[in-house]
C-alpha positions as a Markdown table, in Angstrom:
| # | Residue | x | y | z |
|---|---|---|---|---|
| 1 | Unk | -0.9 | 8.6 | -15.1 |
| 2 | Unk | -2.9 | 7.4 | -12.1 |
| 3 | Unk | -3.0 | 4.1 | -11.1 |
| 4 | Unk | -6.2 | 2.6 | -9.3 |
| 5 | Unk | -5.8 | -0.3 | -6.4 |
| 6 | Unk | -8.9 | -1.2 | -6.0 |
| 7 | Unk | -9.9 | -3.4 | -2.6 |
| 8 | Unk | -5.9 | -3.4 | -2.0 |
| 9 | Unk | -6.4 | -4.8 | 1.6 |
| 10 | Unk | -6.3 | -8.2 | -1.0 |
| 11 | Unk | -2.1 | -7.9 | -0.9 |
| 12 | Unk | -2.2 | -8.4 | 2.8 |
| 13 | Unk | -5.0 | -11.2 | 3.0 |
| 14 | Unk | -4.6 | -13.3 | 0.3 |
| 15 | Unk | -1.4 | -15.7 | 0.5 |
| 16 | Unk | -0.2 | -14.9 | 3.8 |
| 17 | Unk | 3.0 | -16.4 | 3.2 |
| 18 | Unk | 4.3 | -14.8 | 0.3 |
| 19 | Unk | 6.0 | -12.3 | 3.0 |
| 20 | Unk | 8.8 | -11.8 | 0.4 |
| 21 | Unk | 6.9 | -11.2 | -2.8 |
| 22 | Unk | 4.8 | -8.3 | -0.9 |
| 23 | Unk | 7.5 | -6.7 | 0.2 |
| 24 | Unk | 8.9 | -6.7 | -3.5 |
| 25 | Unk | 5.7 | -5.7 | -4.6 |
| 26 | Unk | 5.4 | -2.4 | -1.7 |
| 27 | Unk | 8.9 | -1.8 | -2.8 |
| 28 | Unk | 8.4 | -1.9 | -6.6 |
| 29 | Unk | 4.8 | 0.0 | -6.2 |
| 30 | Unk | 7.0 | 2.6 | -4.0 |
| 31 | Unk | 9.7 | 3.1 | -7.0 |
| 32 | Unk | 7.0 | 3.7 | -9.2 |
| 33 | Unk | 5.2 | 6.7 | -6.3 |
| 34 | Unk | 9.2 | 8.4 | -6.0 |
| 35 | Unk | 8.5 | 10.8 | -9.0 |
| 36 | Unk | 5.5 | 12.6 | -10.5 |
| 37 | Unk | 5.1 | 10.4 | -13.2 |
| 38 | Unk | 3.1 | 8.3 | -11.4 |
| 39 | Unk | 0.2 | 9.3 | -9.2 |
| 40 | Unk | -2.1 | 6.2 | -6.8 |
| 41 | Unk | -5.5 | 5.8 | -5.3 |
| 42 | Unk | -5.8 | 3.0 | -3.0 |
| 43 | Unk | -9.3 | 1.5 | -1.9 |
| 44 | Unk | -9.1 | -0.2 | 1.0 |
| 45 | Unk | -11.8 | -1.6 | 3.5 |
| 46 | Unk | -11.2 | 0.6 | 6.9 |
| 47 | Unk | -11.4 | -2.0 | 9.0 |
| 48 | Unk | -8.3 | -3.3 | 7.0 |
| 49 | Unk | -5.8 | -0.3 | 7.6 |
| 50 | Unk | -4.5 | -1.7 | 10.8 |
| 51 | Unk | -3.1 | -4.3 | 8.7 |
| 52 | Unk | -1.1 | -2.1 | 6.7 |
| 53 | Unk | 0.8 | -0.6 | 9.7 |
| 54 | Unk | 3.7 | -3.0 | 9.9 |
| 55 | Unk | 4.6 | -1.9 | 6.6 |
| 56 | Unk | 4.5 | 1.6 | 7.7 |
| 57 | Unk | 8.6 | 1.3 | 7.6 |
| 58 | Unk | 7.8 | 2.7 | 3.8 |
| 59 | Unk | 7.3 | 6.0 | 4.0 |
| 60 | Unk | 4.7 | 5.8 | 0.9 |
| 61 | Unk | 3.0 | 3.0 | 2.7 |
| 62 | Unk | 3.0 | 5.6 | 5.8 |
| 63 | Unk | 1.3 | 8.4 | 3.9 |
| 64 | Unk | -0.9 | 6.1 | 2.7 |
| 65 | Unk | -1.9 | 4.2 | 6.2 |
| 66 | Unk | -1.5 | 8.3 | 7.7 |
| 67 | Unk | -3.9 | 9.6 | 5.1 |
| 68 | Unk | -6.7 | 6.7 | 5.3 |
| 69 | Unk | -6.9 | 6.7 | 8.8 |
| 70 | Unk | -7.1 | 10.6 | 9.0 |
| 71 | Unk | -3.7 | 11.2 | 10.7 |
């Protein structure tokens, strides 16, 4: 099963507060990337992956952030 993010620079810039709900959501959407049942694409704006790099302490979130940006 894939599962499509699209524009998913939207979990960092909308409710900037909700510091503790992303993180449960990364963590959750992580889980869910551990085994090959699940496969993601994630759309994001590029001049939005900078935002993504304190989160980088994921390592799916840092494949992710590694792979966008070409690194």
């Amino acid at each position: 099963m894939v599962l499509i993010f699209d524009q998913f620079e939207e979990v960092l810039t909308m409710a900037p507060l909700a510091v503790e709900a992303k993180r449960a959501f990364f963590a959750a959407v992580g889980k869910a990337l551990e085994g090959e049942k699940y496969w993601a694409l994630f759309l994001v704006r590029e001049d939005h992956l900078a935002a993504f790099a304190s989160h980088r302490s994921r390592a799916w979130s840092m494949r992710l952030v590694d792979a966008l940006s070409g690194t």
